[in-house]
C-alpha positions, 0 to 999 in steps of 0.5 A: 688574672690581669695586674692593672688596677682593676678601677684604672682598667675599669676607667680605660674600658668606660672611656673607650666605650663611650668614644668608641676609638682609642683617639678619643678615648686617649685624649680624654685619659690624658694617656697616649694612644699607644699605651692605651692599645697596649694595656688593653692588648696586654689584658686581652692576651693575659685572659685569653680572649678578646674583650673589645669588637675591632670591627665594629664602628664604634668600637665595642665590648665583646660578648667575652668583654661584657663579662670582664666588664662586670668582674671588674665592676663587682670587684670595684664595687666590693673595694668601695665598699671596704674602704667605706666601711673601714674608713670611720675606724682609720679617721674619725674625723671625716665624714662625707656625703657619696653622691652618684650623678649622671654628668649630663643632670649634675650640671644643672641640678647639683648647683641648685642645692650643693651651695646652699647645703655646703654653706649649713655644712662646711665640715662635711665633704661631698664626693661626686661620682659620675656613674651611668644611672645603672651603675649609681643605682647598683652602688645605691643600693649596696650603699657604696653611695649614699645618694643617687640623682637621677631623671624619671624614678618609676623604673628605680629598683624598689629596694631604694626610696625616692622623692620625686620633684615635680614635671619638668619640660623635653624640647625637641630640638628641630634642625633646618633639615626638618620640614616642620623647621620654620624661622620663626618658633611662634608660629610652631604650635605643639598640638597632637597633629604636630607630635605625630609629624614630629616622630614621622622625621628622621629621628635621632634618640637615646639607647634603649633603657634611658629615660629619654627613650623609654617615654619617646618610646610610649609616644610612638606606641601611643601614636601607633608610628614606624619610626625612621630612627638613624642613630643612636648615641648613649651621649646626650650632647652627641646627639644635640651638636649632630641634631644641628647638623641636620641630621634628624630630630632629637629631643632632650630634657631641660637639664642640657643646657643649649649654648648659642642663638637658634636664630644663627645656628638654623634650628627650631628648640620647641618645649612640648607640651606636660601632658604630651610627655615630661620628666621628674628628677629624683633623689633616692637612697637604699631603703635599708640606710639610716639617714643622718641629720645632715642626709636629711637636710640633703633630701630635703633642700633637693625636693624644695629647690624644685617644688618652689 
């Protein structure tokens, strides 16, 4: 089997994945291009096979690559979970809280409870790990990670608990393109007329399974619509910068934060309506794990700082 670190190759597969070429990806590892094409064609000749599809844009794992994606994540897994383990005997004084999160939802909800609980709890590290939610959920449960935070919990495992934080707004974000654009959001008015429209545009969506999509998803069965749907991105904020551009129609949780004036940048950033769709954050942990004092406190400052 491959010499690589096994988490280092991990890391290098992820990347180049979610950028889908090797520039990118690079840059983003702080690695030159040609060591990254390198490593991945020195594994892919120790195994025998091909693991990423050249021929697609953008790049992606093989069928024979998804396999040694997930070897390489039970291997990983099974390494965090020794050092975990064996940690409490080689240093007694460390305690840490392992927080999964997905990038997107960490920058906007850890602020509204890290502060505060670091403050009550200065002698307790926090260990951010931004997993995809299916990953954070799989190391959840298995307690590699003692926390999971998340967005819509009615499809999480039932094998861990969560608390759920109220309803919280999408927006569609409406490009200039779009013939429902007008230079004044005022006169927009978001009934069921303008939902159904809404999903008739060229539409720009989330992967299937991600929370987003699933209630976007709902929508359309609900309104019995064929969608025109030009493409697809696992990245939020892909989606936003393309939305822009006029490409079609996305929609995004409150949690991504929209810089600039809609008035200068030409599109409309319309909330719909709670009763039309919306989302709750979550904070879930394995239901086999026993909560610490401070755990505790965790849970708790997460579901107030939302509910207030």
């Amino acid at each position: 089997m491959a010499k690589i670190n096994s988490l280092i190759m991990l890391q290098y597969i992820d990347v180049l994945v979610k950028h889908g070429n090797y520039t990118k990806a690079a840059q983003n590892l702080y690695i030159s291009q040609s060591y990254l094409t390198q490593t991945i064609k020195k594994i892919e000749n120790e195994l025998g096979i091909e693991i990423i599809n050249r021929q697609t844009v953008p790049l992606q794992l093989t069928e024979a690559g998804k396999i040694y994606y997930e070897y390489l994540t039970s291997l990983v897994n099974k390494q965090e979970q020794f050092r975990k383990k064996i940690q409490k005997y080689t240093d007694t004084n460390y305690t840490a809280i392992q927080i999964g999160v997905l990038p997107s939802l960490g920058t906007y909800l850890l602020p509204l409870v890290l502060p505060a609980f670091m403050q009550k709890y200065p002698n307790i590290k926090i260990e951010l790990h931004e997993y995809m939610p299916k990953n954070s959920e799989e190391k959840t449960i298995n307690q590699t990670l003692d926390f999971f935070i998340g967005q819509n919990p009615e499809t999480i495992s039932p094998n861990l608990i969560s608390h759920k934080c109220g309803k919280h707004h999408y927006y569609a974000l409406i490009p200039e393109s779009s013939k429902l654009y007008r230079k004044k959001t005022s006169n927009i008015e978001c009934n069921h007329s303008f939902i159904k429209k809404l999903l008739q545009e060229k539409l720009i969506l989330t992967s299937h399974g991600s929370g987003i999509r699933q209630q976007i998803e709902y929508l359309i069965a609900k309104y019995k619509i064929k969608p025109d749907i030009v493409l697809e991105s696992s990245n939020i904020f892909t989606l936003v910068e393309l939305a822009k551009k006029g490409i079609g129609v996305t929609f995004i949780p409150e949690s991504v934060n929209i810089c600039g004036k809609t008035g200068d940048l030409a599109y409309n950033l319309i909330p719909l309506p709670l009763e039309f769709i919306s989302l709750s954050y979550f904070i879930a942990y394995s239901a086999n794990k026993m909560l610490s004092v401070a755990e505790k406190e965790f849970v708790n400052l997460f579901v107030s700082s939302f509910n207030q």
